[in-house]
N, C-alpha and C positions, 0 to 999 in steps of 0.2 A: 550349607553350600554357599560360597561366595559370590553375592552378586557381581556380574559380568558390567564392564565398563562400557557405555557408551560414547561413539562418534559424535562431534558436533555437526551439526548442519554446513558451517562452512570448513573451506579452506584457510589456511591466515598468511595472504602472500608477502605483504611486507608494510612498514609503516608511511606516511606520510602528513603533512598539515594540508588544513582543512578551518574551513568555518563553522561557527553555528548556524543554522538557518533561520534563527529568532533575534541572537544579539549582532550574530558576525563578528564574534570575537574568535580568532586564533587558535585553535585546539589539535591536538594530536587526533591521526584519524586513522583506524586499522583496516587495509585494504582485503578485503574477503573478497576469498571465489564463493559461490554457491548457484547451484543449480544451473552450471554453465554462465554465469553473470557476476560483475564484477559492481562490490559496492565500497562506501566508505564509511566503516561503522564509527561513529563521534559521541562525547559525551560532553556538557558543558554545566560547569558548577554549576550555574544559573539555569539555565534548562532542562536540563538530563539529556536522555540518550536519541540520538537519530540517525537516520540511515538514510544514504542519497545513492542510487543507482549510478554507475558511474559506466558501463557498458555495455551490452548485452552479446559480446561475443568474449568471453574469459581466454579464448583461445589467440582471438587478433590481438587484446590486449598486451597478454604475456609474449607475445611475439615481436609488441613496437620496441623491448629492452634487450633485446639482439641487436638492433643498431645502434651504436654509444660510438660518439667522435665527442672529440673537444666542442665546446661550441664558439661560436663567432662573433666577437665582441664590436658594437658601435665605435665609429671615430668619437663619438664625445655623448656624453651621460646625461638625462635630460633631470636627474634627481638626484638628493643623496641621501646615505643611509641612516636612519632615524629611528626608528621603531620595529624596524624589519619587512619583510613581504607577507599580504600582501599591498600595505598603507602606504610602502616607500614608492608604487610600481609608479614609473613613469618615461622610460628605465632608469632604474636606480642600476651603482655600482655590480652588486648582488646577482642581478642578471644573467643568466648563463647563455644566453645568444640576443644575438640583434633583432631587429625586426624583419623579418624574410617576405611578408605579404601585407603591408598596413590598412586594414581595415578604416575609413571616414565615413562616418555616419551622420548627412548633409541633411537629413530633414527628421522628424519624428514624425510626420503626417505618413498617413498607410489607409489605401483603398480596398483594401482586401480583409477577410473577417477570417483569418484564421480561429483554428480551434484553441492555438498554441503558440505563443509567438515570445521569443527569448530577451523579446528587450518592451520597454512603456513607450507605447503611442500615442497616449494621451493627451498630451501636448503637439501640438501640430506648429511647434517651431521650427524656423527653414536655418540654414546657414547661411551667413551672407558669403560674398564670394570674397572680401577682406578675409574674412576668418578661413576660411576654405584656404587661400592663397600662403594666409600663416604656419594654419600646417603643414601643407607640401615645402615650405623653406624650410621649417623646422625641420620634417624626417630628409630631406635634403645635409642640415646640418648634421646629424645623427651617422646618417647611412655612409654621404659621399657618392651613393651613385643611386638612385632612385628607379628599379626596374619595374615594380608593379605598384599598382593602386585600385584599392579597392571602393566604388562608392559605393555605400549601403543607406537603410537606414532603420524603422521607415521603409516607405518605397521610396528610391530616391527617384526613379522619371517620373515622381508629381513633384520634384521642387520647380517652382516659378523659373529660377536660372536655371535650371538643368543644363541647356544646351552650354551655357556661359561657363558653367565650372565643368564640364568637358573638355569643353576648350580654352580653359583658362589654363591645367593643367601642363601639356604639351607646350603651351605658348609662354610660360617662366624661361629667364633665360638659360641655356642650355639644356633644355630638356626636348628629345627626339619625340613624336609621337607615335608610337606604335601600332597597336590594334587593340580591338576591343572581342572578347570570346574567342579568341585565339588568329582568326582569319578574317575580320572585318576589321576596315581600318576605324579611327575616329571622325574621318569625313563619311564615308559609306552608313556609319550607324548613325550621323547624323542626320543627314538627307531622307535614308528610308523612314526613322523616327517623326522628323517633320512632316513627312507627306501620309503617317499613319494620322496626325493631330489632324490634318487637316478632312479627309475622308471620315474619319473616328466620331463624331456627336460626343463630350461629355458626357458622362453616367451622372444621374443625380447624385451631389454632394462633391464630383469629382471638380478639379481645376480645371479640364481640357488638356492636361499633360497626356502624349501617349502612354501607356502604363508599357510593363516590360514587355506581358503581352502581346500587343499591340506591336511590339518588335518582332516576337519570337516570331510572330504570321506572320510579318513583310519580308524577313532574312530571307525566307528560302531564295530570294530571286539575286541575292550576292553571291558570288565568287566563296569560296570555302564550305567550311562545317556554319550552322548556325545552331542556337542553343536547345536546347527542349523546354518546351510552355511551361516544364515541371520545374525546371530550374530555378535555384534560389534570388532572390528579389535583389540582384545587386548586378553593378558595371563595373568590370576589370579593366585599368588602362593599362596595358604594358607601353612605359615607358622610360628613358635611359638618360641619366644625366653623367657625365664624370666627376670625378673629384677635383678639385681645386688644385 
């Protein structure tokens, strides 16, 4: 009798690149469904084989590739192409969209002890507000019209200037200031922020900055939505500049 052929464990939805997790070099990496989750199966001369979880819904996943438009290229390129992605990224030519939300990550210092946390804080370097003001020109020259900014870090309300690269933002020239968490302005989160520092005692080891915290409490008494305490550790400025 002819043994009967077995199923693999996964599905094999289609290919992409990927790193090693040991060297970080480049590798082809086959994206599997399995057990409703979506991973990226890799092998590297140097390494062997590994596997990085990359969703735990197979179903949202395969559902973001029903939306396909052209993407939307920068007035000007901040790199060129050299080695390929992802060494060139800066954005390099290669790019297939602009930057739609730019992330600044103003301090590596963090009060909180997650279990898990996506970037090193072990350096508790601040940004000065030079450097801070360089990047907003730069994605300024990039974009042309500068609608969001993200500051992160880090917790960014214990940078030292916090307030200052706030309002440093807004105050380059032509650029509108917005709000902050969709319904607070950048004066409104200022003021409440201030008067949490000042009611708030420092926690041992902390600067005396108010933490985000420290916000999400005071908000309720503003005008709008304000955020939930569970929210991730970052300040959104929408703001608008035009192009040249």
């Amino acid at each position: 009798m002819a043994s009967l052929r077995e199923d693999r464990n996964g599905t094999f939805f289609k290919m992409t690149m990927s790193t090693c997790p040991e060297c970080l070099k480049v590798i082809p990496a086959q994206v599997m469904i399995e057990d409703h989750k979506v991973y990226f199966d890799k092998f590297c001369p140097a390494h062997g084989a590994s596997r990085a979880l990359v969703s735990e819904d197979a179903q949202y996943y395969q559902n973001a590739y029903r939306y396909i438009r052209p993407g939307s290229k920068p007035l000007n390129f901040s790199s060129a192409i050299k080695e390929g992605c992802p060494t060139d990224c800066g954005l390099c030519p290669s790019h297939q969209q602009h930057t739609c939300l730019p992330i600044v990550e103003i301090t590596y210092h963090c009060n909180l002890q997650c279990p898990i946390c996506i970037v090193d804080n072990h350096d508790a370097r601040h940004m000065t507000p030079a450097e801070f003001a360089s990047i907003v020109e730069h994605l300024i020259h990039a974009e042309g019209t500068l609608e969001n900014l993200t500051l992160s870090g880090g917790e960014p309300t214990t940078h030292p200037d916090f307030f200052a690269l706030v309002a440093l933002a807004p105050s380059l020239e032509r650029v509108t200031p917005g709000e902050v968490f969709g319904h607070i302005t950048v004066e409104t989160f200022t003021r409440i922020a201030a008067s949490a520092a000042q009611r708030s005692p420092p926690r041992p080891g902390e600067t005396g900055m108010p933490t985000i915290f420290d916000f999400c409490r005071d908000a309720s008494g503003c005008a709008g939505s304000a955020p939930s305490p569970s929210a991730s550790s970052c300040v959104i400025l929408n703001c608008w500049r035009p192009k040249e």
